[in-house]
C-alpha positions, -999 to +999 in steps of 0.1 A: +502-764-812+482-754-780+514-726-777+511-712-808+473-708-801+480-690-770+505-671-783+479-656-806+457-652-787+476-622-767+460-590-778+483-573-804+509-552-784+488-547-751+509-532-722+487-553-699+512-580-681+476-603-674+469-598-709+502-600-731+528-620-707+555-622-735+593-607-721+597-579-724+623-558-739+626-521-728+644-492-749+649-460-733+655-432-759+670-398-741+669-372-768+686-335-771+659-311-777+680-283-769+683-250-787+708-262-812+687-290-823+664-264-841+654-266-873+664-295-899+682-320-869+648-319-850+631-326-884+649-354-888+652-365-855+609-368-856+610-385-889+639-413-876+617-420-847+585-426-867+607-449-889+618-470-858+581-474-843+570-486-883+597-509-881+588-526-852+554-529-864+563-552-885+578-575-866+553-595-844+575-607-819+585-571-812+552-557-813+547-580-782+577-574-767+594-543-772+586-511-752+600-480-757+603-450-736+613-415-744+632-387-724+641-352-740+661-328-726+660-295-719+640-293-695+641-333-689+611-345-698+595-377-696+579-378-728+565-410-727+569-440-701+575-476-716+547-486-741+545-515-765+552-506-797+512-500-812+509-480-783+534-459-784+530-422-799+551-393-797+538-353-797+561-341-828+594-330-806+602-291-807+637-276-794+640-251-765+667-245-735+697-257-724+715-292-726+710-312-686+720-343-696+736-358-665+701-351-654+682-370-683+710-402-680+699-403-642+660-403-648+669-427-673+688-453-654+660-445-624+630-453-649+649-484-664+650-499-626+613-493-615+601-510-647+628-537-641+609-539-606+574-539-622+585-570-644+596-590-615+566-582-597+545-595-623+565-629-631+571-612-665+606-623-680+631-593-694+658-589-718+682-564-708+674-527-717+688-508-741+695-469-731+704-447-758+718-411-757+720-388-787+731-354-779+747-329-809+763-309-774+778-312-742+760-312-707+752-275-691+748-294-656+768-322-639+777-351-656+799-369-634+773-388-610+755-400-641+786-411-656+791-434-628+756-445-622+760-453-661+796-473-659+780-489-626+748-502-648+772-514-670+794-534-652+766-552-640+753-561-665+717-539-654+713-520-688+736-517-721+743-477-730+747-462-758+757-427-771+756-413-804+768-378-811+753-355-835+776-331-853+791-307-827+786-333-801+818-330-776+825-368-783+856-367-758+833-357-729+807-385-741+838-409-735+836-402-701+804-408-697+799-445-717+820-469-711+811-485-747+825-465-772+802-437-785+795-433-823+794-403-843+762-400-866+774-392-901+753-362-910+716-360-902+708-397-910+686-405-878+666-427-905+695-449-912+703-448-873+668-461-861+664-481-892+695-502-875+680-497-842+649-515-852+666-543-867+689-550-832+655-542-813+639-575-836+671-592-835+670-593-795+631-596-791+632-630-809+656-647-787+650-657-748+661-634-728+699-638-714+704-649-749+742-639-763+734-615-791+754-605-817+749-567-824+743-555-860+775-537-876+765-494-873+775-494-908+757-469-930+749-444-904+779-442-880+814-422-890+836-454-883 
C-alpha cells in the first residue's frame, strides 16, 4: 500500500528526476518539414501529433514515464528536447528548405545518448528509446554515416529505429538506412499512425524496462 501512496504522490508528469523517479521511456520524433511537405501533409502531420500527446494523456503510467522529443528537418531543428508528456508542446510545424536527413538521424542518435547519460547519472531506470523517421523524400546531404551510426544503435541494442515513408518517399534508399524494415504510410493518415504509436508508447511504459514487448500490428495506417 505504502507504494501505491508514493507512487501518487509524484507530481503528474514532472520532468524533475528528484520529483517523478518513474523509468523513463524516451521517443525521439525526426520530422520532414521540407518544402514538399507544404500544405495538407503538414496539416496532418500537426493534427497526428496532437492526437499522440492526447493519447498519452490518458494513460497515467505514460504521463509519468514517456518523454518525447522532436527534430524537424530542413534546417535540423531541435524543436523540442525530451519532455514528459503534460509538458510537452509543439509551435504548429510550417515547411521550408531542403531535406538533410543524415543530419537530423545523427542529432537524433546524439540527443538519444546524452539523455541515456542523464538517466544513469540520476539512478533513473530506462526503457529503450524509440527513434522515428518520417520523411515523404530522399536526403539532399549524406546519408551514409548516419546509416551506420543507425545500424550500429541497432545492433546493440542502444535504440529501436523506425522509418515511415510518406508518399514520394524514396523507400529503397530508406532501406539503406534502417535496418528494420521501413513502412509506407497509406495516404495522409498521420492520425491513425500516432494513434498506433501511442498505444506501443503505453504498451512499453507499463512494463519494467528490459521487458520483451510485443509490438502492435501497423495495421490500418501502413501499406502492408
Amino acid at each position: 500500500m505504502d507504494e501505491y501512496i508514493s507512487f501518487e504522490q509524484i507530481p503528474f508528469g514532472s520532468d524533475n528526476f528528484a520529483d517523478n523517479p518513474e523509468p523513463r521511456c524516451p521517443c525521439v520524433l525526426l520530422l520532414d518539414t521540407s518544402g514538399s511537405m507544404a500544405g495538407n501533409p503538414i496539416r496532418q502531420l500537426n493534427e497526428g501529433i496532437k492526437t499522440f500527446r492526447n493519447e498519452l494523456l490518458e494513460d497515467p503510467l505514460a504521463v509519468k514515464r514517456v518523454e518525447i522529443a522532436v527534430i524537424t528537418f530542413g534546417p535540423v531543428t531541435l524543436e523540442s528536447d525530451f519532455h514528459t508528456v503534460p509538458n510537452f508542446g509543439l509551435r504548429e510545424l510550417t515547411t521550408n528548405a531542403d531535406t538533410p536527413m543524415g543530419a537530423a538521424i545523427a542529432m537524433g542518435i546524439d540527443l538519444v545518448n546524452k539523455r541515456k547519460q542523464e538517466y544513469k547519472n540520476h539512478g533513473i531506470g530506462y526503457y529503450k528509446p524509440w527513434i522515428i523517421l518520417i520523411t515523404d523524400g530522399a536526403p539532399t546531404d549524406s546519408w551514409e554515416h548516419a546509416a551506420s551510426l543507425v545500424k550500429e544503435g541497432e545492433e546493440k541494442k542502444s535504440f529501436a529505429f523506425f522509418a515511415i515513408g510518406i508518399e514520394g518517399a524514396n523507400m529503397k534508399l530508406l532501406k539503406q538506412i534502417s535496418p528494420r524494415e521501413p513502412l509506407k504510410l497509406k495516404g495522409l493518415m498521420f492520425r491513425e499512425f500516432f494513434m498506433w504509436l501511442s498505444a506501443s508508447m503505453k504498451i512499453v511504459s507499463g512494463k519494467s524496462p528490459g521487458s520483451s514487448i510485443n509490438l502492435l500490428p501497423p495495421t490500418g495506417w501502413a501499406e502492408l
